[in-house]
N, C-alpha and C positions, 0 to 999 in steps of 0.2 A: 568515508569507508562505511560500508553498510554493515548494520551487527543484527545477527538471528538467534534466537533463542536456538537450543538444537529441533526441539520441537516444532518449531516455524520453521527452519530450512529443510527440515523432511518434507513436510506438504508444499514447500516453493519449492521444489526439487523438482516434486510430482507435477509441477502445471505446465502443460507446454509454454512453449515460445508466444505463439500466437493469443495465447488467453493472460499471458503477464502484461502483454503488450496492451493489451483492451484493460487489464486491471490500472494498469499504473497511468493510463488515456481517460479513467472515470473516477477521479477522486475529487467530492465536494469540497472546495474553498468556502468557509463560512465567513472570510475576507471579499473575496469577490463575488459571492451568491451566485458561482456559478462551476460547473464542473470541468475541472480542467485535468491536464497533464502533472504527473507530481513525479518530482525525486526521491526514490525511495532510500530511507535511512534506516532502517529497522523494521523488523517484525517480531512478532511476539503473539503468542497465543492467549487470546483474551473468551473465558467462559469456554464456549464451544464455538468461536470462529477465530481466523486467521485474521490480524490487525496487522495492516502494514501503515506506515508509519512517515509522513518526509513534508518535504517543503512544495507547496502549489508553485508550480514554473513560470508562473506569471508575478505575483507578487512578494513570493516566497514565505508566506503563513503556513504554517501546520497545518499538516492535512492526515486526517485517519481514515482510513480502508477497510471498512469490516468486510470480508469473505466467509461465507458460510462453506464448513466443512463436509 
């Protein structure tokens, strides 16, 4: 189950279809040193960007997402 702060799911709300899908397509595995596909578990607002938060698809390490708001 994926959990949003409320604050984070107003701005995933806002991002279309097509730029979630390139979001959650480029997130760095610092297990595979290299950018993969991730499942997203959470987001939460970090500073002034959008962190989204989940498992790299391939090895399943943590992987974090900064998006700038």
């Amino acid at each position: 189950m994926t959990t949003f702060t409320p604050d984070a799911r107003a701005i995933w709300d806002q991002v279309p279809e097509a730029m979630r899908t390139k979001l959650l397509d480029s997130g760095f595995c610092s297990h595979c040193l290299a950018t993969r596909h991730f499942a997203l578990d959470e987001a939460e607002i970090r500073g002034k960007d959008l962190a989204l938060i989940g498992k790299c698809g391939t090895c399943g390490h943590r992987v974090v997402r900064l998006v700038e708001i």
